[in-house]
Biopython code that builds the backbone (N, CA, C, O; Angstrom):
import numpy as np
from Bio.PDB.StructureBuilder import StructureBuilder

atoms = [
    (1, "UNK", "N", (93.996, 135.077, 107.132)),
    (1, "UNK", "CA", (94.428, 134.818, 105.783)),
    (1, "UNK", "C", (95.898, 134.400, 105.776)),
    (1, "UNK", "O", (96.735, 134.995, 106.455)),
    (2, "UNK", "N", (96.194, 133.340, 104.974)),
    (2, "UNK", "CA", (97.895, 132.742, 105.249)),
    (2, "UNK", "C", (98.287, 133.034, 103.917)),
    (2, "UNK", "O", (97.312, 133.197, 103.184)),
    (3, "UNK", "N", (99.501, 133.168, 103.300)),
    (3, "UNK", "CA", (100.088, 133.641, 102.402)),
    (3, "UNK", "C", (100.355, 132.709, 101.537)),
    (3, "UNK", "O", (100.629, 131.651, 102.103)),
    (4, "UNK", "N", (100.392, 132.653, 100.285)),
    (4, "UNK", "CA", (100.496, 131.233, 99.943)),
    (4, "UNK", "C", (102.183, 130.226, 99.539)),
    (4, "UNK", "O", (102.988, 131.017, 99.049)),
    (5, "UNK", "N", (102.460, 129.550, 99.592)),
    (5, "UNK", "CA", (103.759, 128.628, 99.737)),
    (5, "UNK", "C", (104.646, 129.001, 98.110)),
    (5, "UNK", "O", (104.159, 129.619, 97.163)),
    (6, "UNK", "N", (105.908, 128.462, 98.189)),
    (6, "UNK", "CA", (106.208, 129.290, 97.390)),
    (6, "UNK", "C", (105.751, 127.782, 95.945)),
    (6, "UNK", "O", (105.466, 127.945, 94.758)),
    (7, "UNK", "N", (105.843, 126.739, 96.586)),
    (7, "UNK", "CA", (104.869, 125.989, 94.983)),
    (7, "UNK", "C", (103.601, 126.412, 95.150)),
    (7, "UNK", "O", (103.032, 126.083, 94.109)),
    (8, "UNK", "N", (102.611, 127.104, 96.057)),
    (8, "UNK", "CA", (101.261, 127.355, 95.438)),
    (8, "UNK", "C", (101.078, 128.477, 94.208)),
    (8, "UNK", "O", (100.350, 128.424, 93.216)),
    (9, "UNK", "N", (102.122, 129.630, 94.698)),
    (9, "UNK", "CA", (102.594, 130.515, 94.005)),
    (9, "UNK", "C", (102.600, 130.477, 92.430)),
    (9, "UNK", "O", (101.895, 131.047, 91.597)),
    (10, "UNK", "N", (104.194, 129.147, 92.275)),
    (10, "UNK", "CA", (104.758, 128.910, 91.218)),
    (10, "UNK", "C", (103.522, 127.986, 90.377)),
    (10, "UNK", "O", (103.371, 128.273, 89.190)),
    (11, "UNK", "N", (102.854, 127.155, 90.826)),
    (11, "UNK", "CA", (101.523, 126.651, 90.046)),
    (11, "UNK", "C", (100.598, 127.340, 89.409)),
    (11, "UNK", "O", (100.042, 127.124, 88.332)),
    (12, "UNK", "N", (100.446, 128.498, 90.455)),
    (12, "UNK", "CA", (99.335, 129.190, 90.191)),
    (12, "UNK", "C", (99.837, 130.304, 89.016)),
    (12, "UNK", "O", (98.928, 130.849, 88.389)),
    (13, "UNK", "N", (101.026, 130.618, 88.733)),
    (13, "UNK", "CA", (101.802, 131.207, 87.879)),
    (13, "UNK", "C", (101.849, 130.753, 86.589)),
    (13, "UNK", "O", (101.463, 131.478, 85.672)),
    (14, "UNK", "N", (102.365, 129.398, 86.352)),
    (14, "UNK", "CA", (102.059, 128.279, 85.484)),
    (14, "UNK", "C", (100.705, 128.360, 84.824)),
    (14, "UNK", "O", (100.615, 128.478, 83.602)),
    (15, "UNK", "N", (99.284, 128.278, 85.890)),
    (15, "UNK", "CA", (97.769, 127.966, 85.373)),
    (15, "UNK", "C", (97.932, 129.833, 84.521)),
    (15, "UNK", "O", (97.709, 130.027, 83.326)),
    (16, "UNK", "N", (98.285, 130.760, 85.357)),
    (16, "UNK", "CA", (98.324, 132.204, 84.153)),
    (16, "UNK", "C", (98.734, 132.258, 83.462)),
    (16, "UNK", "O", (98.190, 132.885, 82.553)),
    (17, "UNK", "N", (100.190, 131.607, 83.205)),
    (17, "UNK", "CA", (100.274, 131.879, 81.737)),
    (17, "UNK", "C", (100.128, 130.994, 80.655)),
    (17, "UNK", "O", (100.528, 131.159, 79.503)),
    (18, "UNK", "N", (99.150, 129.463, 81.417)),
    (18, "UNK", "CA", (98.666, 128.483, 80.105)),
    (18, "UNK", "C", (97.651, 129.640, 79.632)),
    (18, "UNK", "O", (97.884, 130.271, 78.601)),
    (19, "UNK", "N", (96.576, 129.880, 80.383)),
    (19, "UNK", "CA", (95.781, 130.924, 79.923)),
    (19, "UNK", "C", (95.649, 132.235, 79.191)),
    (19, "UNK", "O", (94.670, 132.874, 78.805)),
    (20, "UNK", "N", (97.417, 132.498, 79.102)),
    (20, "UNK", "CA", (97.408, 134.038, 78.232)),
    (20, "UNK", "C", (98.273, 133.127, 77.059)),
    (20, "UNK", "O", (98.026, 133.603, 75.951)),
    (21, "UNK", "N", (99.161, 132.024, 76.975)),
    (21, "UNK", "CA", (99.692, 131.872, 76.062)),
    (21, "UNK", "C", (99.310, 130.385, 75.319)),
    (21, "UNK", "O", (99.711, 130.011, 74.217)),
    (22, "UNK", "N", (98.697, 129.884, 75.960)),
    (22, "UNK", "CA", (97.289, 128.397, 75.743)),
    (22, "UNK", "C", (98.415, 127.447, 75.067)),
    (22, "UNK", "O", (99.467, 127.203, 75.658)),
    (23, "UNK", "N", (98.109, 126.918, 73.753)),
    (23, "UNK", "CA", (99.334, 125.902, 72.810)),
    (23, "UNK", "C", (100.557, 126.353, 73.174)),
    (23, "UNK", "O", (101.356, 125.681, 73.826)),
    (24, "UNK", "N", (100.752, 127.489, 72.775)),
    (24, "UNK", "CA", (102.061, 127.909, 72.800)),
    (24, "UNK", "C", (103.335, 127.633, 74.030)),
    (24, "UNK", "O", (104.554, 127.747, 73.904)),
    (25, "UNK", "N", (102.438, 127.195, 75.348)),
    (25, "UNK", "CA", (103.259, 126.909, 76.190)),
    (25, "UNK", "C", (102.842, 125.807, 76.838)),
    (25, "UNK", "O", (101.692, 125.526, 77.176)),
    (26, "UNK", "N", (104.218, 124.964, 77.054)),
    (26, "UNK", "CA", (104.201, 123.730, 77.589)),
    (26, "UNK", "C", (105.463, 123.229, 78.847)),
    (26, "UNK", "O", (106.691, 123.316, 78.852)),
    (27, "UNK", "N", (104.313, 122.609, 79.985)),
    (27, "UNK", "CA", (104.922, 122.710, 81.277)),
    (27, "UNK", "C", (105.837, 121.198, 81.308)),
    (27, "UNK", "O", (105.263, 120.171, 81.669)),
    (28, "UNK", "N", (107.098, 121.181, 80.952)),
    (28, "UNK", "CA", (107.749, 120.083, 81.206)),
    (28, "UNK", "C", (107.644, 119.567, 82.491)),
    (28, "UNK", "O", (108.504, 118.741, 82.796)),
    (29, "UNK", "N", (106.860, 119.829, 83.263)),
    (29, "UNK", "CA", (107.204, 118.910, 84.879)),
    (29, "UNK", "C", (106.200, 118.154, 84.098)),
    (29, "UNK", "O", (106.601, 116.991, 84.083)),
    (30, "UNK", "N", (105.060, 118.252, 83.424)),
    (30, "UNK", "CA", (103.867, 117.045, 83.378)),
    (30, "UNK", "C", (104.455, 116.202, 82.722)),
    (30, "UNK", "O", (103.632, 115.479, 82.160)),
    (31, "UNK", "N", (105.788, 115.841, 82.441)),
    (31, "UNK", "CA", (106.250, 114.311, 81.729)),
    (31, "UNK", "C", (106.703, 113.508, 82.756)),
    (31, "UNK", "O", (106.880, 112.312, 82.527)),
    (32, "UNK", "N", (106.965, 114.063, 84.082)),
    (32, "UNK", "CA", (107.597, 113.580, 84.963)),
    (32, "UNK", "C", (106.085, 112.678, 85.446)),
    (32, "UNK", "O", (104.925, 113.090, 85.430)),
    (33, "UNK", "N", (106.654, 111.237, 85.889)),
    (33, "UNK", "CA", (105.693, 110.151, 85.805)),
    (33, "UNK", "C", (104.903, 110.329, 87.839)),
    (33, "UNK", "O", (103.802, 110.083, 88.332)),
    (34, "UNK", "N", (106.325, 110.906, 88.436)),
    (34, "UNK", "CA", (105.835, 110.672, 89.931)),
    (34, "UNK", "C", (105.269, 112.044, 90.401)),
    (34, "UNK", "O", (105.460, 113.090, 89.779)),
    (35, "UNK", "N", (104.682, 111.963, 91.348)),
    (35, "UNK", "CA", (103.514, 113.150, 91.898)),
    (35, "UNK", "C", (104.658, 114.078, 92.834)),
    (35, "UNK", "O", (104.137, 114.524, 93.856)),
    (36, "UNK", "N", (105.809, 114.366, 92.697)),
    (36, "UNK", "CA", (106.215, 115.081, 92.926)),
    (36, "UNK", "C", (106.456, 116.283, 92.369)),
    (36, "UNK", "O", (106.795, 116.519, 91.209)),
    (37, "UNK", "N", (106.181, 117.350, 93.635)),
    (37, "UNK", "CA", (105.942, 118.687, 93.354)),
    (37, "UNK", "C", (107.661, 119.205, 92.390)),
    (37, "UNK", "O", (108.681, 118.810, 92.955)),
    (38, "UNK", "N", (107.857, 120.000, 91.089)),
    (38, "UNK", "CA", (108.895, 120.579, 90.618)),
    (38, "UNK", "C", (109.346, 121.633, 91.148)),
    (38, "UNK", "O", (109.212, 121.739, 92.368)),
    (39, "UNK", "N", (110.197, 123.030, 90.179)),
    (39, "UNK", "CA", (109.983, 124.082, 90.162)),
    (39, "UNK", "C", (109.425, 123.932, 88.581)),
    (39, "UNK", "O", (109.077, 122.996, 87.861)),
    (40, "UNK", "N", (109.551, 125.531, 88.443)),
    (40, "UNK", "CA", (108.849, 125.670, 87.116)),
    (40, "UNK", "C", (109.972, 125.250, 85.996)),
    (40, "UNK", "O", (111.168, 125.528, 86.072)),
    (41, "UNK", "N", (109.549, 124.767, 85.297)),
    (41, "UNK", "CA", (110.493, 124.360, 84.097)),
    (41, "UNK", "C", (109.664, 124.322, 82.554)),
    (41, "UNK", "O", (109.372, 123.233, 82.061)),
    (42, "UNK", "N", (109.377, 125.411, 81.971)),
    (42, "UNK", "CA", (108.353, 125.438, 80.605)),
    (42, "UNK", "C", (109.476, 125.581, 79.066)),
    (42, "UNK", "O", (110.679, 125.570, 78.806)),
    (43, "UNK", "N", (108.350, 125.690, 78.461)),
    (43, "UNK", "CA", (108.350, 126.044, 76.792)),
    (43, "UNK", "C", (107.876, 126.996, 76.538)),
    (43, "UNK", "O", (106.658, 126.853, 76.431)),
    (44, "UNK", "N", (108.342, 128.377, 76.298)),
    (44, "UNK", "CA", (107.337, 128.992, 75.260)),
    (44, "UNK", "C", (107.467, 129.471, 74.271)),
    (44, "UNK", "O", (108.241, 130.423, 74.172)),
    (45, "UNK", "N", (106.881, 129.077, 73.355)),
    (45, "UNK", "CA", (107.194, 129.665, 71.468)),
    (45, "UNK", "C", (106.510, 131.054, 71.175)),
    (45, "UNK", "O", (105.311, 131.317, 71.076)),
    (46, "UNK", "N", (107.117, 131.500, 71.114)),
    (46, "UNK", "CA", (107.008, 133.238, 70.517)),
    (46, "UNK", "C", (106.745, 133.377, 69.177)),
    (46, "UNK", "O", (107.633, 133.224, 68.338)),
    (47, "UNK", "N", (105.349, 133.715, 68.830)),
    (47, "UNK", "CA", (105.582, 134.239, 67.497)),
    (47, "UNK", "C", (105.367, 135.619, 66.438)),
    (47, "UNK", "O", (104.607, 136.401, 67.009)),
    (48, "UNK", "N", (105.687, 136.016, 65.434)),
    (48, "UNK", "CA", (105.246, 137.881, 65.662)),
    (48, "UNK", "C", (104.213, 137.965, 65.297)),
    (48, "UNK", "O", (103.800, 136.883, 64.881)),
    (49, "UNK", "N", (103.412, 138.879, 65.218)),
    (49, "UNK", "CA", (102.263, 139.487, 65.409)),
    (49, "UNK", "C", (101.526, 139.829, 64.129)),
    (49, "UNK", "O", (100.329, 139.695, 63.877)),
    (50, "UNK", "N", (102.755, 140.420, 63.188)),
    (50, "UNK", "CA", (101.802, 140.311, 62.082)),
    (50, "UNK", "C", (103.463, 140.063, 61.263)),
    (50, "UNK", "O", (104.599, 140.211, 61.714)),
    (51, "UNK", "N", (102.890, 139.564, 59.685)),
    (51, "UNK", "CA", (104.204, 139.519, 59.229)),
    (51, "UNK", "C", (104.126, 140.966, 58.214)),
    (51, "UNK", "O", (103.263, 141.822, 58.023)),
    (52, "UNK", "N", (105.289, 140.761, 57.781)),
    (52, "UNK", "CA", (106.129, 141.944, 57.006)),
    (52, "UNK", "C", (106.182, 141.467, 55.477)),
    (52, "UNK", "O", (107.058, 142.015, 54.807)),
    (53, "UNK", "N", (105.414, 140.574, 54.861)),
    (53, "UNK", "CA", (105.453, 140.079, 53.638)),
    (53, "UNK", "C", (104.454, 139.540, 53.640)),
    (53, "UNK", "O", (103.891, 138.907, 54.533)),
    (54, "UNK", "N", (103.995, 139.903, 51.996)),
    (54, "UNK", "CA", (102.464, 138.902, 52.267)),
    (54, "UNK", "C", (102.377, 137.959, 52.038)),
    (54, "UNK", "O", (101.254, 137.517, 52.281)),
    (55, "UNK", "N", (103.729, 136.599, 51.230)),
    (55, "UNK", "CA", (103.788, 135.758, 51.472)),
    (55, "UNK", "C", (103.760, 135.183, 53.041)),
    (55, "UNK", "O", (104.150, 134.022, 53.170)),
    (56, "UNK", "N", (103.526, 135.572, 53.701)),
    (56, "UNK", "CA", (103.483, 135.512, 55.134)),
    (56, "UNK", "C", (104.911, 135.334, 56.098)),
    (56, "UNK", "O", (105.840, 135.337, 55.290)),
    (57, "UNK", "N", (105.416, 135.192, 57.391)),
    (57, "UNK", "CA", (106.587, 135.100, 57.590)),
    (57, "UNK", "C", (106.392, 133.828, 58.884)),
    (57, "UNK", "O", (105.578, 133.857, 59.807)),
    (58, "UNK", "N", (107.488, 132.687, 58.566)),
    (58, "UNK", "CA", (107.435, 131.667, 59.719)),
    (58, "UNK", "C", (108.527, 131.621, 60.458)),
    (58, "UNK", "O", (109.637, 131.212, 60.117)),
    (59, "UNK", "N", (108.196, 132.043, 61.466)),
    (59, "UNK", "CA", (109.323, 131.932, 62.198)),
    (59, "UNK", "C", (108.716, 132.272, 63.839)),
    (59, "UNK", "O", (107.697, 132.925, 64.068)),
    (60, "UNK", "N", (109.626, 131.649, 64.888)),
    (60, "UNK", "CA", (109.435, 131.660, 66.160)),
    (60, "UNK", "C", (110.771, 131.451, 67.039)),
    (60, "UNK", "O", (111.865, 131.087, 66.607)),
    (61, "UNK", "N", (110.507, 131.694, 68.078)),
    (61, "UNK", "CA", (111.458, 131.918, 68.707)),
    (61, "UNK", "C", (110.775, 130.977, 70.228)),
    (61, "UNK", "O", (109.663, 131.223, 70.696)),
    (62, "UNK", "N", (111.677, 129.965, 70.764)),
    (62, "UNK", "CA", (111.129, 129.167, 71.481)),
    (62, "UNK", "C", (112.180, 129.468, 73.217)),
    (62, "UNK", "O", (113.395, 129.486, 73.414)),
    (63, "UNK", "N", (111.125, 129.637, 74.056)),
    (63, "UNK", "CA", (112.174, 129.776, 75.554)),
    (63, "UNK", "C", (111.653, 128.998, 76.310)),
    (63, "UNK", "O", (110.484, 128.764, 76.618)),
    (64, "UNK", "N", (113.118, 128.392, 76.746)),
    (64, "UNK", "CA", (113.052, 127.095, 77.908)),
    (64, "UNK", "C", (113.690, 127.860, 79.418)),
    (64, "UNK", "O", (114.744, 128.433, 79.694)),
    (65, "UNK", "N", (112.276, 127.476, 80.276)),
    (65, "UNK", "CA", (112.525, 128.545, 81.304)),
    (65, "UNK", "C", (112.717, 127.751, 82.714)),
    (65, "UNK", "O", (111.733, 127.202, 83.209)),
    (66, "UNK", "N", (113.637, 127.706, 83.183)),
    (66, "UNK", "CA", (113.810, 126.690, 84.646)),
    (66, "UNK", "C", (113.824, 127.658, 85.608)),
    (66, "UNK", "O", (114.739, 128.446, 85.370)),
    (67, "UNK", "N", (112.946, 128.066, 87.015)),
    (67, "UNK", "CA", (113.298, 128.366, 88.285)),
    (67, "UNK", "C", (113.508, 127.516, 88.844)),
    (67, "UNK", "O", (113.175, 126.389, 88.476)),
    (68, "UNK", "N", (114.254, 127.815, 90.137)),
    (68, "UNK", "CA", (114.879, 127.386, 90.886)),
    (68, "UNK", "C", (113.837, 127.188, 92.062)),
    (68, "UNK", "O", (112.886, 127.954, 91.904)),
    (69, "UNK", "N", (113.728, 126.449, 93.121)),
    (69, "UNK", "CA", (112.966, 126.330, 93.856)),
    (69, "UNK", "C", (112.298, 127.510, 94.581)),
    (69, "UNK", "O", (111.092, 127.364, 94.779)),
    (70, "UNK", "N", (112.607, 128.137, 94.820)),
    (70, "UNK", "CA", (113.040, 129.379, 95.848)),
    (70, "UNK", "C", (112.047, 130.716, 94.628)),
    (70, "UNK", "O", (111.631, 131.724, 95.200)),
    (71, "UNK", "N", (111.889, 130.640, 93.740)),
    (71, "UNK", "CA", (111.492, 131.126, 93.025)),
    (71, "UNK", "C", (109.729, 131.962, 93.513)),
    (71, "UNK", "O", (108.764, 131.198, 93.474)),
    (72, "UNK", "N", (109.613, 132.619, 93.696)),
    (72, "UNK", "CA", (109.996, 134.172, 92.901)),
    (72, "UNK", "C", (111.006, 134.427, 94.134)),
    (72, "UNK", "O", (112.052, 135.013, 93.857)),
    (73, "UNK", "N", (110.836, 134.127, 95.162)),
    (73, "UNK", "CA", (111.617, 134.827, 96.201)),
    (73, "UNK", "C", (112.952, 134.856, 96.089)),
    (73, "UNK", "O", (113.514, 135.808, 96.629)),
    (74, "UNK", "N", (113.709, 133.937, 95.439)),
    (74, "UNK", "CA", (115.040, 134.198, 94.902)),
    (74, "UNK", "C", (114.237, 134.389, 93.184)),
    (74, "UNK", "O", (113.051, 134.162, 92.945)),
    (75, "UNK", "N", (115.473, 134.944, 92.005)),
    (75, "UNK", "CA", (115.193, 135.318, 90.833)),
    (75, "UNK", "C", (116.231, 134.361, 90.105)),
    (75, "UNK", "O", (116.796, 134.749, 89.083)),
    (76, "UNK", "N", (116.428, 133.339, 90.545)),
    (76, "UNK", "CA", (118.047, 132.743, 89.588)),
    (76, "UNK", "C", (116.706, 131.450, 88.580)),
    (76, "UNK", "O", (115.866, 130.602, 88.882)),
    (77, "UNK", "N", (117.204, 131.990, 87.510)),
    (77, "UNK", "CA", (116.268, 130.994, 86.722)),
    (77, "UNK", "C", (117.387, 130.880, 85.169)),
    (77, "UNK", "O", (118.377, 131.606, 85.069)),
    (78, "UNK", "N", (117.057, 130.021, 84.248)),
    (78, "UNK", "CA", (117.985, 130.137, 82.892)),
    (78, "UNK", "C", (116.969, 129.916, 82.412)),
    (78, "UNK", "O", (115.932, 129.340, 82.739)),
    (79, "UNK", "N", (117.420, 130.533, 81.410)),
    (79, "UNK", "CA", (117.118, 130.547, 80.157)),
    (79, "UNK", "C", (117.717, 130.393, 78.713)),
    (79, "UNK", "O", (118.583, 131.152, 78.278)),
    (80, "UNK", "N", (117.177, 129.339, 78.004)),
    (80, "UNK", "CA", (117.593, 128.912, 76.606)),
    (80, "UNK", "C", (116.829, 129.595, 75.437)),
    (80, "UNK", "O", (115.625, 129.840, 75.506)),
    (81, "UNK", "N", (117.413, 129.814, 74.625)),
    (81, "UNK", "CA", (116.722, 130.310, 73.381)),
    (81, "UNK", "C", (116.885, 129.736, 72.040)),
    (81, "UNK", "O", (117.999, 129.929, 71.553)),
    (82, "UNK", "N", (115.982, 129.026, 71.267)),
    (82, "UNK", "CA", (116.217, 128.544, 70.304)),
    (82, "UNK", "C", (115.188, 129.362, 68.884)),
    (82, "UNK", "O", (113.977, 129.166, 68.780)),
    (83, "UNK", "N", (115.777, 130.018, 68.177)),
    (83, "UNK", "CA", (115.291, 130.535, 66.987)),
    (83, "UNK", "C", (114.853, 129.552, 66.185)),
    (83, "UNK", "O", (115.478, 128.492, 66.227)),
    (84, "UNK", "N", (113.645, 129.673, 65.240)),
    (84, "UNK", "CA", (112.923, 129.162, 64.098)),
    (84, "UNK", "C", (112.871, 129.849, 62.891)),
    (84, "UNK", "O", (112.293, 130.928, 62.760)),
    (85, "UNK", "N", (113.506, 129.209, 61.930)),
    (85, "UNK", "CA", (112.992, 130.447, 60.737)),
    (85, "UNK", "C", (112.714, 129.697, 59.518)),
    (85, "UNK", "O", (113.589, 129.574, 58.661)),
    (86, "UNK", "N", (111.264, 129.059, 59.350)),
    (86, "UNK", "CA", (111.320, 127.898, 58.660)),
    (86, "UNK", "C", (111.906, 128.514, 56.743)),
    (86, "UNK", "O", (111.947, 127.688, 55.831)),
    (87, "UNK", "N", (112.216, 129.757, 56.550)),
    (87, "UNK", "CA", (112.583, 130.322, 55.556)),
    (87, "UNK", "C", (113.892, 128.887, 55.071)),
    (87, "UNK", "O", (114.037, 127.951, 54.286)),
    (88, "UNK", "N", (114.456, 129.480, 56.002)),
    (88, "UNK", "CA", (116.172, 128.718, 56.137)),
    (88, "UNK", "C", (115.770, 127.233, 55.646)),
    (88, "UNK", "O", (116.695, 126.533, 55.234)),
    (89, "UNK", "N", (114.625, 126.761, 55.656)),
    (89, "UNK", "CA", (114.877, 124.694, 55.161)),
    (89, "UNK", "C", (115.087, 124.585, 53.978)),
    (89, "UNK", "O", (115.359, 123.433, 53.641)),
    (90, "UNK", "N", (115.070, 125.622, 52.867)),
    (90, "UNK", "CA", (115.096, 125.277, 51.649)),
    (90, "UNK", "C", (116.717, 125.537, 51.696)),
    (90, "UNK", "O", (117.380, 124.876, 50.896)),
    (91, "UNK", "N", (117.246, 126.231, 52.361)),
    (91, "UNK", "CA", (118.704, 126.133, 51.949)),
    (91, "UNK", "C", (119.669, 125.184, 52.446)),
    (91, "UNK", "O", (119.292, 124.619, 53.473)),
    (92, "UNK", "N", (120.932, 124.807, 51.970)),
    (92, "UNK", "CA", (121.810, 123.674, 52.376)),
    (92, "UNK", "C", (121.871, 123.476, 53.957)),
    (92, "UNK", "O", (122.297, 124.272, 54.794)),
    (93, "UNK", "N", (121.199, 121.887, 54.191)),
    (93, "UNK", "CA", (121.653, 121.480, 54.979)),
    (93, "UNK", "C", (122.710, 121.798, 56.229)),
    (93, "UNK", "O", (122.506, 121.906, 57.438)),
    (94, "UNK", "N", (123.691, 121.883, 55.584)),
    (94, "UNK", "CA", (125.010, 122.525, 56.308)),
    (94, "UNK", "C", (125.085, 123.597, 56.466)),
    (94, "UNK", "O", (125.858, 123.976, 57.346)),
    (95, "UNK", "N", (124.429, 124.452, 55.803)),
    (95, "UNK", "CA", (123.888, 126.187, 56.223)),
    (95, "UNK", "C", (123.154, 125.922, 57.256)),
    (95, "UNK", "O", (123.575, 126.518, 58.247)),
    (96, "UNK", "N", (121.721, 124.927, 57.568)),
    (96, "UNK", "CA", (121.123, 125.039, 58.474)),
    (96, "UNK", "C", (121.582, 124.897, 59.829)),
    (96, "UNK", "O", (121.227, 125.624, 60.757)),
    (97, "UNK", "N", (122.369, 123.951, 59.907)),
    (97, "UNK", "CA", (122.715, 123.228, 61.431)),
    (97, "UNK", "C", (124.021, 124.943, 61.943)),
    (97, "UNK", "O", (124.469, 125.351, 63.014)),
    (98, "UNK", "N", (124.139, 125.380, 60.596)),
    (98, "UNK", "CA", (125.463, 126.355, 61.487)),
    (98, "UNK", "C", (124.274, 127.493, 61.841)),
    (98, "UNK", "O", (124.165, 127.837, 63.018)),
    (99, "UNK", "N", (123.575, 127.953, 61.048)),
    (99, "UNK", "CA", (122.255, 128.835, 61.720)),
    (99, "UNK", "C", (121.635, 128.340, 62.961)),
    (99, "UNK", "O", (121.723, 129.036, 63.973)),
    (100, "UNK", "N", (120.964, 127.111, 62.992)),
    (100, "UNK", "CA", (120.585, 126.977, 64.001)),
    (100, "UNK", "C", (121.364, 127.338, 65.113)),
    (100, "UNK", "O", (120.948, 128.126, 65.962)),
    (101, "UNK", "N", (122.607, 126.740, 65.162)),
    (101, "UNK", "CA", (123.512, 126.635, 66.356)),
    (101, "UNK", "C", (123.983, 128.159, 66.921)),
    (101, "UNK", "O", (124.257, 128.499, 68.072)),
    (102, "UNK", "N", (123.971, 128.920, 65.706)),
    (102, "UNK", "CA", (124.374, 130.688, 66.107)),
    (102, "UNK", "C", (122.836, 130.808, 66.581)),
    (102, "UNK", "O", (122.653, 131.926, 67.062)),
    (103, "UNK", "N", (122.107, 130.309, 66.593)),
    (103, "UNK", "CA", (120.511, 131.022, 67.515)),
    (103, "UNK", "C", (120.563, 130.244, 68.681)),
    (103, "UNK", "O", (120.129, 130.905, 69.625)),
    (104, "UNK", "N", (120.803, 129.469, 68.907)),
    (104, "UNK", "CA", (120.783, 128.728, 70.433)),
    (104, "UNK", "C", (121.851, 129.252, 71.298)),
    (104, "UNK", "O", (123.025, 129.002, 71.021)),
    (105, "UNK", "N", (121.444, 130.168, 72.623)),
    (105, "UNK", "CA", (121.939, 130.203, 73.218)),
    (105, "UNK", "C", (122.003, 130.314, 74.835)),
    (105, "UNK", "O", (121.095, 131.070, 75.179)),
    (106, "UNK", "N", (122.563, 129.955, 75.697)),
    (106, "UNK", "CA", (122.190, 129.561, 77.231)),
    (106, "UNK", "C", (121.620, 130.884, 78.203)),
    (106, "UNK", "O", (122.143, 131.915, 77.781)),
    (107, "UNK", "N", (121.243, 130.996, 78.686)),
    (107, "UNK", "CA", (121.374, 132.033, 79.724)),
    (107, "UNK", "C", (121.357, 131.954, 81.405)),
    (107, "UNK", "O", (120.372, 131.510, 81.994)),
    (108, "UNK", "N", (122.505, 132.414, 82.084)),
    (108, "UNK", "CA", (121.583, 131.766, 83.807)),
    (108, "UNK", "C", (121.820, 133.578, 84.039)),
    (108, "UNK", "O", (122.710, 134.406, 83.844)),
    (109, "UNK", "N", (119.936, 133.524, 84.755)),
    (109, "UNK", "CA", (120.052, 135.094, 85.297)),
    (109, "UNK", "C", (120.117, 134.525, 87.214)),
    (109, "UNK", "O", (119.807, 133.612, 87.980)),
    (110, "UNK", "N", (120.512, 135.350, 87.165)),
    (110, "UNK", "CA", (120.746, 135.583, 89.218)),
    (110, "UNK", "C", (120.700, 137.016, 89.628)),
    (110, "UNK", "O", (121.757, 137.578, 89.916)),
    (111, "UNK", "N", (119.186, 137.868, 89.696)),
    (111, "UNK", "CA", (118.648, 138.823, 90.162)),
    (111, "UNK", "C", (118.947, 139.054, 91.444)),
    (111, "UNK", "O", (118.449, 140.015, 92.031)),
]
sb = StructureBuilder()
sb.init_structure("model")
sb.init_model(0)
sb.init_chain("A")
sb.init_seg("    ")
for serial, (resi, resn, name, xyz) in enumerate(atoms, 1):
    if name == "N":
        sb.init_residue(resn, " ", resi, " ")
    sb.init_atom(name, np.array(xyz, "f"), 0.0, 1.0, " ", f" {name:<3s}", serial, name[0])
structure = sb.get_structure()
């Protein structure tokens, strides 16, 4: 039995969590046009579970997730976070873009 490579790994990681998180997550290497192998680089939109109003509540929270080649065996990956709160469109314009911008923010972890 041989162990598997560290892209069989990271693919096979990818195919688990289209399957636990289906729409919600999307693998940016498939825009890339040439058959070269990536690391992982996704989307995933978070959303809650139940809302807290019975007008219902919209909002999500979206993470852009890059490993590094080396991945799992090294842990250095970033992460971006961009908040949704479709509440916020009815208010000024110029309220929105400064909200948005206080929810976006970078992260590089190195485990």
């Amino acid at each position: 039995m041989s162990e598997e490579t560290l892209q069989e790994r990271q693919d096979n990681e990818i195919e688990a969590l289209k399957a636990i998180f289906c729409d919600d997550l999307v693998d940016n290497r498939q825009a890339i046009a040439w058959k070269v192998w990536r690391p992982l680089d996704l989307m995933l939109t978070l959303h809650p579970l139940h809302s807290s109003s019975v007008a219902g509540s919209h909002c999500s929270v979206t993470l852009h997730i890059k490993c590094c080649e080396n991945y799992p065996n090294n842990l250095r990956f970033i992460i971006e976070v961009n908040e949704n709160d479709d509440e916020d469109e009815d208010d000024d314009d110029d309220e929105q873009v400064q909200t948005e911008s206080e929810h976006e923010s970078d992260m590089e972890i190195d485990l």
